[in-house]
MARZAVEX-361532 format. One line per 10 residues: number of its first residue (from 1); their letters; for each residue z, y, x of N, C-alpha, C. Coordinates in pm, whole numbers, plus 50000, padded with zeros to 5 digits. Each point is the difference from the previous one (the first is absolute). Layout:
# residues N
NUM = A = Z,Y,X,Z,Y,X,Z,Y,X  ...
***
This chain:
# residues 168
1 = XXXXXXXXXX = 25769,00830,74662,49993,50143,50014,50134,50053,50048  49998,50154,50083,50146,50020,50052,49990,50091,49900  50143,50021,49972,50050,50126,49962,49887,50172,50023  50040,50081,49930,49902,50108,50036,50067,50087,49953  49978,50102,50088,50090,50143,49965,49929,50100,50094  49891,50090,49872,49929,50090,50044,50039,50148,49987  49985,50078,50034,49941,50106,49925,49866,50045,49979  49969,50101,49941,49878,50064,49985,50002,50161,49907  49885,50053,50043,49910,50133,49956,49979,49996,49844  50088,50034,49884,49894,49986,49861,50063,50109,49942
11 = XXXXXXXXXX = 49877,50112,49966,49978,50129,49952,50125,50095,50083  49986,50032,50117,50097,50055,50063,50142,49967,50064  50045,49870,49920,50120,49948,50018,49995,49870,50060  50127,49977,50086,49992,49837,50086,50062,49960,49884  49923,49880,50017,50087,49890,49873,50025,49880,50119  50080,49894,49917,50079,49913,50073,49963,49904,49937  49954,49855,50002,49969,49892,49949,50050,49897,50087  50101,49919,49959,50060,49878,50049,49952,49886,49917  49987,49870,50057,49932,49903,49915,50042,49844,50139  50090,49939,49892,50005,49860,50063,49984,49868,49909
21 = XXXXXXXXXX = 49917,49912,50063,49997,49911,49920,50096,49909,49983  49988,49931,49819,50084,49892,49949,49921,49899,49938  49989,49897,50053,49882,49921,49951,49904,50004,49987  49929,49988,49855,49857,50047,50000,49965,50170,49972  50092,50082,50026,50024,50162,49933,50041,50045,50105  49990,50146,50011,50075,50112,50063,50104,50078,49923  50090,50028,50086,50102,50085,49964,49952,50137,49983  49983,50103,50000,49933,50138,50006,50065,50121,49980  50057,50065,50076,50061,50121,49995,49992,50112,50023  49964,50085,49942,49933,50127,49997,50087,50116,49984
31 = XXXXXXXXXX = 50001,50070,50148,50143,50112,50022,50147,49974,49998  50014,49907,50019,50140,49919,49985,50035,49968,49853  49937,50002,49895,49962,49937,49881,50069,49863,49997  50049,49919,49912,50013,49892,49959,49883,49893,50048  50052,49905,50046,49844,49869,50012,49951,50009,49894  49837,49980,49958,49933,49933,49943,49876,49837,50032  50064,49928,49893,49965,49873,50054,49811,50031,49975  49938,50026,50100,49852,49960,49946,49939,49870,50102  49850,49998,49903,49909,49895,50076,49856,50052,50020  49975,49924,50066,49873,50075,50081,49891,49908,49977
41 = XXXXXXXXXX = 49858,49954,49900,49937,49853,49980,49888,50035,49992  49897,49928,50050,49829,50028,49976,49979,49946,49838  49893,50076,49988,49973,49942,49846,49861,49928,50038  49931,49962,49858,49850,49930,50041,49884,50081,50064  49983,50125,50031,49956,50075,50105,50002,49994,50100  50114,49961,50057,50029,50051,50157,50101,50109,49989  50026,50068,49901,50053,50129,49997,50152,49981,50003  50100,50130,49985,50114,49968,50013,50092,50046,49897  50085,49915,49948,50113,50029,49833,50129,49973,50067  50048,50199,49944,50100,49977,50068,50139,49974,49834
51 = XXXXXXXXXX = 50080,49927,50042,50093,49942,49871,50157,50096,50027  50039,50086,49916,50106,50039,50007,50021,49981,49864  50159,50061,50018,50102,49978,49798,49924,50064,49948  49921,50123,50016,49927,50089,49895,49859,49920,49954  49953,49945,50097,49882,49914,49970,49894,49967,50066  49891,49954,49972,49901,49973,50115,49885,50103,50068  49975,50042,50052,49842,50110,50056,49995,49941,50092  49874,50027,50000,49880,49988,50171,50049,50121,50112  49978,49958,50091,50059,50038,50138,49836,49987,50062  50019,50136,50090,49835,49951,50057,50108,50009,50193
61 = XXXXXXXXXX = 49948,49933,50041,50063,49971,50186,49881,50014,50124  50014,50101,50031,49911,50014,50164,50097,49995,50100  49936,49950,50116,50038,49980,50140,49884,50070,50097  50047,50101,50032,49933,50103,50101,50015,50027,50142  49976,49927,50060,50055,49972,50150,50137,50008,49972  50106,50136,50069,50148,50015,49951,50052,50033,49870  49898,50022,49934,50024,50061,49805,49992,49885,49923  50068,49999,49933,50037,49918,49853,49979,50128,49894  49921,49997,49885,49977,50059,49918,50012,49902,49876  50080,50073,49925,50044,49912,49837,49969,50075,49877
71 = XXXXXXXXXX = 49909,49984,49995,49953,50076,49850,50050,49944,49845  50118,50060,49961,50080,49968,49901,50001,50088,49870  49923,49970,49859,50042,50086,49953,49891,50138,50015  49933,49997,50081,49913,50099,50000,50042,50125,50098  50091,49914,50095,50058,50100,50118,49985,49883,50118  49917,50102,50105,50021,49899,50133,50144,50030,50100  50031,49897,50084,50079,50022,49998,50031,49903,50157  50001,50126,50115,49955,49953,50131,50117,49966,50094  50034,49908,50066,50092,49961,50134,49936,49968,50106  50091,50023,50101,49923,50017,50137,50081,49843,50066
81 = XXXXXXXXXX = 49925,49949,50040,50112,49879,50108,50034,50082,50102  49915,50073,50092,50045,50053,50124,50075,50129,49950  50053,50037,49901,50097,50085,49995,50069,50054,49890  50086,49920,49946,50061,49966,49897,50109,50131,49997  50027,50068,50015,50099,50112,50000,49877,50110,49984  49911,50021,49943,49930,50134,49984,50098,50135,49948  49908,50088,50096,50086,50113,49996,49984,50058,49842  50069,50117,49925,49962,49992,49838,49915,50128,49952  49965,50049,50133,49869,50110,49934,49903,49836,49984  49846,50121,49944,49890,49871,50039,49930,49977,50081
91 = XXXXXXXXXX = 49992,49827,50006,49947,50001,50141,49859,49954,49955  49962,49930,50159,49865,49990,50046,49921,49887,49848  50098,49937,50000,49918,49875,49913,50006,50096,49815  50039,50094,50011,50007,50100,49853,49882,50089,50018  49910,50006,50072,49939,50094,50058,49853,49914,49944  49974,49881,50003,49895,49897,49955,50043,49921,49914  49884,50029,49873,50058,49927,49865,49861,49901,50017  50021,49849,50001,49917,49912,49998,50018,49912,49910  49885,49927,49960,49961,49925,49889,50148,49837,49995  50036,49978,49927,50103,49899,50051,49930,49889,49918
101 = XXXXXXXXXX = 49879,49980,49977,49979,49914,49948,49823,50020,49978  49871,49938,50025,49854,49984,49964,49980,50085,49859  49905,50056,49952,50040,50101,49861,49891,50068,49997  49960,50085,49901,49897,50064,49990,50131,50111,49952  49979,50111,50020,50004,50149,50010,49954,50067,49881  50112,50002,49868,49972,50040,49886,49998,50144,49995  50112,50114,50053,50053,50112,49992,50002,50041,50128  50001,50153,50039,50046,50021,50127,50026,50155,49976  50139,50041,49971,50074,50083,49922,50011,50117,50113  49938,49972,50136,50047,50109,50081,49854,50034,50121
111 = XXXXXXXXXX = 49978,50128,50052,49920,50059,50071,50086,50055,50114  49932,50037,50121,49997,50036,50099,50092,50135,50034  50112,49993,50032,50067,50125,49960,50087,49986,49852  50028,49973,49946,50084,49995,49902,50139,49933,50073  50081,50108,49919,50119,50016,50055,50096,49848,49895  50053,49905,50001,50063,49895,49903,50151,49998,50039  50052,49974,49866,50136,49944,50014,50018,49869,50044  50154,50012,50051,50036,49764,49937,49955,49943,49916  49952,49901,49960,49954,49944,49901,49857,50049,49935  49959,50061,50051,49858,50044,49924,49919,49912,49988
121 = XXXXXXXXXX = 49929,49959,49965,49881,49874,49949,49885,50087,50092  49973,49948,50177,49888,50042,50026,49825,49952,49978  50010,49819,50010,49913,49905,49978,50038,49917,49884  49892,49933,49891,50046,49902,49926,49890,49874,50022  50050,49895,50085,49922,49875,49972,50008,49902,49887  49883,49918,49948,50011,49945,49926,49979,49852,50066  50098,49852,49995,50036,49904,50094,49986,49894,49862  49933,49903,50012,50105,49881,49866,49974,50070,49872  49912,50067,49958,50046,50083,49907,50122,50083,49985  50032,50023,50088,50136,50097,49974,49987,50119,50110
131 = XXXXXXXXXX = 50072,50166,49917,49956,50047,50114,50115,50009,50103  49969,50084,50080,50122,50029,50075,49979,50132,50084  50098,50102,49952,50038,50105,50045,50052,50061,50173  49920,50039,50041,50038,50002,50138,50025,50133,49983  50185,50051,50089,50062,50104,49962,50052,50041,50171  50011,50168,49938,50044,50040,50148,50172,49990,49978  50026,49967,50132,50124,49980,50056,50084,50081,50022  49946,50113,50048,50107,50104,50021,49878,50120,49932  50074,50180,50026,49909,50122,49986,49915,50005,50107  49884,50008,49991,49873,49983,50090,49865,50074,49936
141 = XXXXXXXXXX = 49952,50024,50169,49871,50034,49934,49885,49943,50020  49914,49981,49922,49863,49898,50026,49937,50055,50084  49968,49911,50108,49876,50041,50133,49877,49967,49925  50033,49854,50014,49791,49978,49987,50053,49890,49896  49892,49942,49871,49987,49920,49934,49866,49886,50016  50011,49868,50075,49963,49926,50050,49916,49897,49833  50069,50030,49921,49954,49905,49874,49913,50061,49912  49872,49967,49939,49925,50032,49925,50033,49979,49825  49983,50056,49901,50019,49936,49859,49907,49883,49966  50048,49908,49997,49845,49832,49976,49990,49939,50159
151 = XXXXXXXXXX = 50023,50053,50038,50019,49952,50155,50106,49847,49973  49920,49867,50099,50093,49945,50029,50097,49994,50129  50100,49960,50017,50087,49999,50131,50056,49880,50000  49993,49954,50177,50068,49864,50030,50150,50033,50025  50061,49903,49984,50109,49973,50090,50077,50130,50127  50094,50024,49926,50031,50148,50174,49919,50072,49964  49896,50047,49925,49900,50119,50034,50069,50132,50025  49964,50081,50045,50057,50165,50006,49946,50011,49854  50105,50057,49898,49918,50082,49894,50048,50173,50037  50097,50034,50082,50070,50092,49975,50080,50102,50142
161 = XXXXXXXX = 49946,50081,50076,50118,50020,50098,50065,50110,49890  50142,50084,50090,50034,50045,49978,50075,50050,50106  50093,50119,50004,50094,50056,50086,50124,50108,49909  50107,49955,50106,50099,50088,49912,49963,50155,49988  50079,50083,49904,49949,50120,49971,50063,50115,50137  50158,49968,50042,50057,50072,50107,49948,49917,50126  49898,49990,50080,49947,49974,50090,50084,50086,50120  50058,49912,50103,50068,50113,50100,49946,50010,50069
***
C-alpha cells in the first residue's frame, strides 16, 4: 500500500487523514494528530474489524466506482479517488445517503422537506444484528426519501437524497 493523504467533506468541515503503512498496521493521522498504529482484518463473515489502542469495532467498506464509503461507528464516511482535495461546503457525494452495507431498514427518522442538522440520524439499518445509524453530514434539507420502514436494501442503495439549505 502507498502512503495516503486525503482530505474530505464531514459535517461541514475538510478533515485531513494521513495513513502509511508499517507492517501488518497503519499509521493513521487525523488533522495532523499524532499517528495511530491501527489494523484493518476480516473476521469469520467476510466483514471488516478495525483494531486500534481503544479497541476493536466493525468497519463496514464500499467501493463505488470513484467513492469509498466507511461506515464507522454509525457514521458514513465518504472519499473520492478522483478528487481528494474536496472543496468544504457539501458536496455532491453528501447530497446521497446510501446503504453501506445489505440491511433491512429499521427507522427512517426523516420526510420529504425536513430541514436536518450535522449529525442527525436520517435512516437506521439493521446489518449482523447490529444497527447502524445513517447521519447527515452537513445542514441540509431532505428532497426525497428512497427507503421504506421493513423495507430491505442491497448494497449502495439510495436510502436518502438531500441538498444543502443555501442553494446558490
Amino acid at each position: 500500500m502507498k502512503p495516503i493523504d486525503v482530505r474530505y467533506n464531514e459535517g461541514g468541515t475538510t478533515r485531513r487523514l494521513a495513513a502509511r503503512p508499517r507492517g501488518n498496521q497503519l499509521l493513521v493521522a487525523m488533522d495532523g494528530a499524532a499517528e495511530v498504529a491501527v489494523s484493518l482484518s476480516r473476521d469469520d463473515s467476510g466483514g471488516w474489524v478495525l483494531q486500534t489502542p481503544e479497541g476493536r469495532s466493525r468497519v463496514h467498506i464500499v467501493v463505488d466506482g470513484q467513492r469509498i464509503l466507511i461506515c464507522h461507528l454509525g457514521v458514513v464516511h465518504e472519499f473520492r479517488a478522483d478528487d481528494p482535495a474536496r472543496s468544504s461546503g457539501p458536496g455532491a457525494g453528501d447530497r446521497e445517503v446510501r446503504a453501506p452495507m445489505t440491511g433491512k431498514v429499521v427507522d427512517v427518522a426523516v420526510k420529504a422537506g425536513d430541514q436536518v442538522e450535522a449529525g442527525a440520524t436520517l435512516v437506521v439499518l439493521e446489518a449482523m444484528k447490529m444497527e447502524h445509524r445513517m447521519k447527515a453530514t452537513a445542514a441540509m434539507t431532505v428532497v426525497h426519501v428512497h427507503a421504506e420502514r421493513g423495507g430491505l436494501v442491497e448494497l449502495g442503495a439510495l436510502l436518502v437524497t438531500l441538498e444543502p439549505r443555501d442553494k446558490p
